[in-house]
N, C-alpha and C positions, 0 to 999 in steps of 0.2 A: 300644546303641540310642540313648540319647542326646548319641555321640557323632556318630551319624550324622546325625540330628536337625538337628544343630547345623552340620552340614558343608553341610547339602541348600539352608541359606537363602542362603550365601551364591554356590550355581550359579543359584539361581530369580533370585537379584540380577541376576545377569549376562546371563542369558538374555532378564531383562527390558529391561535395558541396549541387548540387541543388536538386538533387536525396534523398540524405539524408535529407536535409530541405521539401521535399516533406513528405518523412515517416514519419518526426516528427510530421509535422502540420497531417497528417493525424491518425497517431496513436492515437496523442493526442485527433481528435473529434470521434475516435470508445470508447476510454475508456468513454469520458464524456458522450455520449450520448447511446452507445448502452452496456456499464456496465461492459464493460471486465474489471476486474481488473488486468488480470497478462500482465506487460508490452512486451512480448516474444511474447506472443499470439497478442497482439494490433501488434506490427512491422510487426507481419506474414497475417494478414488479410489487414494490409494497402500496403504490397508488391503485394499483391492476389488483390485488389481493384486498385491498379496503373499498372496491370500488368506489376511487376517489379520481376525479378527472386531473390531467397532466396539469402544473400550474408552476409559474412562473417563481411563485413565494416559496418556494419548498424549503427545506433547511437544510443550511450548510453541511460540508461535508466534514467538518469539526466535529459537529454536532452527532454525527453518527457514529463516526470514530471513538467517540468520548461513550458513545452508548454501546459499541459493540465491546470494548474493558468492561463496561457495569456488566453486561453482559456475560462475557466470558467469565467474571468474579462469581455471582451469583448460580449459573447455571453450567460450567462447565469447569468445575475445580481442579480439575487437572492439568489445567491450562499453564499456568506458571512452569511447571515438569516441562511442557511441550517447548513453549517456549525457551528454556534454556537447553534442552538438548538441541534444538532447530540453530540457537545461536553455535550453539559448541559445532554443531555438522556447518555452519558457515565458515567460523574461526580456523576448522582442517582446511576447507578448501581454500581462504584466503592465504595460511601457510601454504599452500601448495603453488596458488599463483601468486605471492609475492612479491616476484617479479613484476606484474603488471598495476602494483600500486593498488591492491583491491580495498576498495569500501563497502562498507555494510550499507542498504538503504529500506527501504519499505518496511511490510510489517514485522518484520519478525525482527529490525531494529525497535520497531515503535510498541513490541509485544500486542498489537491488537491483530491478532492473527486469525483468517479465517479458516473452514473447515479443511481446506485444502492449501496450506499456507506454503509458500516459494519464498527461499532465499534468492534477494536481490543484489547484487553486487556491480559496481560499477568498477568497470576494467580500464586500464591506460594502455594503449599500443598503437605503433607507428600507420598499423594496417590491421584489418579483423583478421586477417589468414594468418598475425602471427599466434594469434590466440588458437586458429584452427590449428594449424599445425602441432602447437603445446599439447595441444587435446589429443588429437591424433598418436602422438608420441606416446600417451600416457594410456592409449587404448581405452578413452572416454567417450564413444558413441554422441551425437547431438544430434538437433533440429536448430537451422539457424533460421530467424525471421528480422522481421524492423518490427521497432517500437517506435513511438514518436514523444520525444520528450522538450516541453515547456521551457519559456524561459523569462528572464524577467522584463523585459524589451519587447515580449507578445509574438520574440522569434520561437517558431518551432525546427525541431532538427529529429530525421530518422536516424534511427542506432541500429547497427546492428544487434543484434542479441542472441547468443548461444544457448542450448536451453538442452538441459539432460536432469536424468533421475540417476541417485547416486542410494541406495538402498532404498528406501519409503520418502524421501528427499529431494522435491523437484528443484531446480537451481535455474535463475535466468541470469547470464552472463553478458551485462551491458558493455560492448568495447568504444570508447573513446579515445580521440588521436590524445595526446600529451597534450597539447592544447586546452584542448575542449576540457577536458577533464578539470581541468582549476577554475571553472566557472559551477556554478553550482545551479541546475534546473531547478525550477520551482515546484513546489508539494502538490501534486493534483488534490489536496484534504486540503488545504488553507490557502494555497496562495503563495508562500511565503520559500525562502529558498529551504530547498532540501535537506534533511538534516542526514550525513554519512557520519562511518564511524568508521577508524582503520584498526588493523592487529590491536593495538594496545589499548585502544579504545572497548574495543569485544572482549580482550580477557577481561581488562577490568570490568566488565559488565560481569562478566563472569566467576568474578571473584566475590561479587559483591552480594 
């Protein structure tokens, strides 16, 4: 008996292994193809699509991330293309607002981009209306909303966020006081603080 005991933990291991390697491969082809962005939402419709109950052990949001790249490699080879034209239509806009300190963030820094991928940019200004007004000036139409962005202290903070399409190119435009901005949110995908990228950081992406 207790040799059986002891055999049983290490199938339950596996089985739990395989379950979780199910959600990943599956979450991973809802974001690439059907455009969810939030990895929470992807885990929950891929447990709903394998009829597998909600569970506390799911896999990280690393883990999907890393599977929606195999992903996008294997099954959607055009993706490299997409992604650097997506950077390059960043790179115009952040010339454009300059002024406001812009950095590159989310996917289409990270190239893991889904079917419907948005440049992220985090903005530096005194007040959001100076950004509106910039907009305004330039005859850029928006939708403004709040996002809520992490941090590493377990504080949250809403952001404003400007948000427009600039040819087939959605843009979400985070504004942060000068302040704020020199703190860096933490990665909703790991935990860990956000990785930006500014002008020179983008060409060179884009050089390379």
């Amino acid at each position: 008996m207790g040799r059986h005991t002891r055999a049983a933990k290490p199938r339950g291991r596996a089985a739990e292994a395989a379950v979780r390697q199910k959600i990943v491969i599956e979450a991973a082809r809802i974001m690439a193809e059907d455009g969810v962005r939030d990895y929470q939402s992807a885990k929950r419709k891929a447990a709903h699509r394998l009829n597998l109950p909600e569970d506390k052990n799911w896999p990280g949001n690393a883990e999907i991330e890393a599977a929606l790249k195999q992903h996008l490699e294997l099954f959607q080879k055009d993706s490299p293309a997409v992604v650097r034209e997506l950077r390059a239509n960043a790179l115009e806009a952040m010339t454009l607002l300059r002024d406001f300190s812009p950095k590159l963030v989310g996917e289409v820094l990270s190239g893991a981009i889904t079917r419907f991928p948005e440049v992220q940019l985090h903005l530096a200004a005194p007040a959001p209306e100076d950004l509106g007004l910039f907009l305004d000036g330039h005859g850029i139409p928006y939708v403004m909303e709040e996002r809520r962005l992490r941090y590493n202290d377990a504080r949250t903070a809403l952001v404003p966020v400007f948000r427009f399409v600039a040819g087939e190119t959605g843009f979400a435009l985070y504004v942060l006081s000068p302040e704020a901005i020199r703190e860096l949110p933490v990665s909703p995908i790991d935990g860990r603080p956000m990785h930006r990228a500014g002008i020179r950081e983008v060409e060179e992406l884009l050089g390379s």
